[in-house]
C-alpha positions as CSV (number, residue, x, y, z in Angstrom):
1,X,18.5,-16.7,-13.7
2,X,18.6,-14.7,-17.1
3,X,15.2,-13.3,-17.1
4,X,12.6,-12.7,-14.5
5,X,10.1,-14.2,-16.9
6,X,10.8,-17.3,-16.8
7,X,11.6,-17.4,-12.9
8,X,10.7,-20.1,-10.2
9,X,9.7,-17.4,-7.7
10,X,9.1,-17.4,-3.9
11,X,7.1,-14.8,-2.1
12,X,7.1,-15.1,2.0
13,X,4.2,-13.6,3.2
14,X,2.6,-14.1,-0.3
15,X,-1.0,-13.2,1.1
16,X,0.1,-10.2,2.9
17,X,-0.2,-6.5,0.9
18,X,2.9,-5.8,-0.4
19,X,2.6,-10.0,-1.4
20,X,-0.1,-10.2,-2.9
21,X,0.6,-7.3,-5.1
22,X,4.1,-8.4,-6.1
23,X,2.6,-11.9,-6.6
24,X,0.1,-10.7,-9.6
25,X,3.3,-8.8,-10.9
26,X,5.2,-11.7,-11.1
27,X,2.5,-13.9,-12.3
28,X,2.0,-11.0,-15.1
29,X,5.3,-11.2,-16.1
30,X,5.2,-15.2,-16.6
31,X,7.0,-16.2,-13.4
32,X,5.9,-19.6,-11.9
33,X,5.1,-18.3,-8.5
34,X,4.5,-20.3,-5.2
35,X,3.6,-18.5,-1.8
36,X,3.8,-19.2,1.8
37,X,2.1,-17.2,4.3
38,X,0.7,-18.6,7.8
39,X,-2.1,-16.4,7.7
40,X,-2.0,-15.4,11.0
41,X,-5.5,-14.9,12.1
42,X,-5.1,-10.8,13.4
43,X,-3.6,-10.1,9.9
44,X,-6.1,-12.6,7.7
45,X,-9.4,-13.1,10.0
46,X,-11.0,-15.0,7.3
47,X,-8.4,-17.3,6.3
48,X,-7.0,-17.3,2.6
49,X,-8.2,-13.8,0.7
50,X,-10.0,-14.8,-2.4
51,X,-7.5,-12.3,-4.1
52,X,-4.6,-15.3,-3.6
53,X,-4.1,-16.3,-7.4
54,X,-5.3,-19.9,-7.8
55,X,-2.5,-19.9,-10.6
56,X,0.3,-19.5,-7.4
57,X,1.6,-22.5,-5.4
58,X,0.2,-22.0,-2.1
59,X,1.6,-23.2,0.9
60,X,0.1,-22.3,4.5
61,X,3.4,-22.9,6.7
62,X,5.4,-20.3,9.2
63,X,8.5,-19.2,7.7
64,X,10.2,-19.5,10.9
65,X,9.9,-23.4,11.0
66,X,12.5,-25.2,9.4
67,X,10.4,-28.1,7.7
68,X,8.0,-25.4,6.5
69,X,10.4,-23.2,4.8
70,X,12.4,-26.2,3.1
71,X,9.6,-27.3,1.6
72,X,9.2,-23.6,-0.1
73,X,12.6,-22.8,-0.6
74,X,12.9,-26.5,-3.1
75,X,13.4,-25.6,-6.5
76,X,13.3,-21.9,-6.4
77,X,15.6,-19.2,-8.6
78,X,14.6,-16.0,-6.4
79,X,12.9,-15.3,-3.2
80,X,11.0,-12.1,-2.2
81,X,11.2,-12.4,1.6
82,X,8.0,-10.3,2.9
83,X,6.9,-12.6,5.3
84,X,6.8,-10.4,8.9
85,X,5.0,-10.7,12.6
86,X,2.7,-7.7,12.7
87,X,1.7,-6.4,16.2
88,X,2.0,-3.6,18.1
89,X,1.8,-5.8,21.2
90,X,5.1,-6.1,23.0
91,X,5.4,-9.8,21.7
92,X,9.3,-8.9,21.5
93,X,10.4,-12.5,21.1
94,X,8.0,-13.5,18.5
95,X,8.6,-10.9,16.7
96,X,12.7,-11.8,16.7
97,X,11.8,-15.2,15.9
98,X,9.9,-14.3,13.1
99,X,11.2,-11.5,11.5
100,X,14.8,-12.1,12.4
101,X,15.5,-15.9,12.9
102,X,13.3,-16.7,9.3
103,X,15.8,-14.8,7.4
104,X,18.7,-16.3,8.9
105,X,16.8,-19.6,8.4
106,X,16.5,-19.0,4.7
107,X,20.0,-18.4,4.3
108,X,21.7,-21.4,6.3
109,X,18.9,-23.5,3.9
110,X,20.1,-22.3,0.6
111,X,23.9,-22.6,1.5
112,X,23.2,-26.1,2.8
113,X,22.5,-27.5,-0.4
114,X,22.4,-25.9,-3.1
115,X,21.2,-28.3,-5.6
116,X,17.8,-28.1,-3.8
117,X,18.0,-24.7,-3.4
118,X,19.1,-22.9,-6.7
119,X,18.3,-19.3,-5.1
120,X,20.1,-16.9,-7.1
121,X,18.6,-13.6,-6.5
122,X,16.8,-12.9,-2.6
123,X,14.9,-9.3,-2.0
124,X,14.6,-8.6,1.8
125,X,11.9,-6.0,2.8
126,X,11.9,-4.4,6.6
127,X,9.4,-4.1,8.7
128,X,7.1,-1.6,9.5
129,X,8.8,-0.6,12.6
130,X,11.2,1.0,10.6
131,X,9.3,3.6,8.8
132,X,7.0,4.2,12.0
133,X,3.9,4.9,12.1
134,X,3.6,8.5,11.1
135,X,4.4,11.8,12.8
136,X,5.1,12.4,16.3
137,X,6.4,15.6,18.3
138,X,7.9,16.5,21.7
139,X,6.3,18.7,23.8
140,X,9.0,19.5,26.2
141,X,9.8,16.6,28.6
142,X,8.3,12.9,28.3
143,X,6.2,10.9,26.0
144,X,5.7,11.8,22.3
145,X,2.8,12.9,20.9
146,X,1.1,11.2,18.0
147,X,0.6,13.7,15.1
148,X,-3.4,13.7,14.5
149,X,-5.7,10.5,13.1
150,X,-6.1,9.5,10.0
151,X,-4.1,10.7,7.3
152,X,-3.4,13.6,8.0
153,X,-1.5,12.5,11.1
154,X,0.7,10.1,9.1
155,X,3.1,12.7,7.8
156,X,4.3,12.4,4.1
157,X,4.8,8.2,4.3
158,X,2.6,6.9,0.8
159,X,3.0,3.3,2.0
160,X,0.9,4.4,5.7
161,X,-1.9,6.3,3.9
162,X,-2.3,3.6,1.8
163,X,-2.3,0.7,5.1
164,X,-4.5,3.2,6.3
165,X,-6.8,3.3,3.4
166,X,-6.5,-1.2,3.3
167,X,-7.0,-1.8,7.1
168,X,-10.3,0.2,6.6
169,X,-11.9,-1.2,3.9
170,X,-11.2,-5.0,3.8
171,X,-11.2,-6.7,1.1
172,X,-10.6,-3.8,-0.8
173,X,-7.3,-3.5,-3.3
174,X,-6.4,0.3,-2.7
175,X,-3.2,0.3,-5.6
């Protein structure tokens, strides 16, 4: 892959916010761009967000299932992996399966053929869980305590303010 220009891109989680933003980056730049996102109905209530690019692939599949993720793997030079379960609910296994087990999943797929899957170049993002969700302190013994509400209770994280700032106004593009 000489230039990013001229890239077959993948972004996981290509509807998501930090997706969707690096899909209109990469669509700037001249990449050929194709998304998959399951749009999981507590992060995208409405379905498909009107600010999906109609000039990006898209492909509603789970990164997590094999058939799914070959199909959005075929072909590509680079992958931006952001696809992630979101929820604070102890959901502990799906949130293995999905965060953990889908990039495992991608890697076994590009290694087991290469000729169908030319990745070159894969960017991994974490998850939210490790930044946290803002401050918190100890007050002697026991539970922490959360720092304040709103932003001012976030501490000096950009990315929270800004999640903040997107979960309450929908539909609104805050960068």
């Amino acid at each position: 892959m000489s230039h990013i220009t001229s890239a077959r891109v993948l972004v996981t989680g290509g509807a998501g916010f930090i997706g969707s933003h690096t899909v209109d980056l990469l669509l700037e730049k001249g990449c050929k761009v194709r998304i998959i996102d399951n749009l999981q109905p507590r992060v995208h209530p409405r379905g498909k967000s009107l600010w999906v690019p109609e000039e990006a692939e898209f492909i509603q599949g789970d990164v997590a299932n094999p058939l799914d993720l070959s199909r959005a793997l075929r072909g590509v030079d680079c992958v931006f992996h952001f696809a992630a379960y979101q929820d604070y609910l102890p959901d502990f296994s799906t949130f293995i399966h999905t965060n953990a087990e889908s990039t495992a999943l991608i890697f076994e797929l590009i290694v087991s053929d290469r000729k169908r899957y030319p990745v070159q170049k894969l960017v991994f993002a974490s998850s939210q869980v490790v930044c946290g969700e803002g401050r918190y302190s100890f007050r002697g013994a026991g539970e922490p305590q959360r720092g304040g509400e709103g932003e001012k209770g976030l501490g000096v994280n950009p990315w929270a303010i800004l999640s903040l700032r997107a979960a309450s106004e929908p539909g609104r593009r805050v960068m």
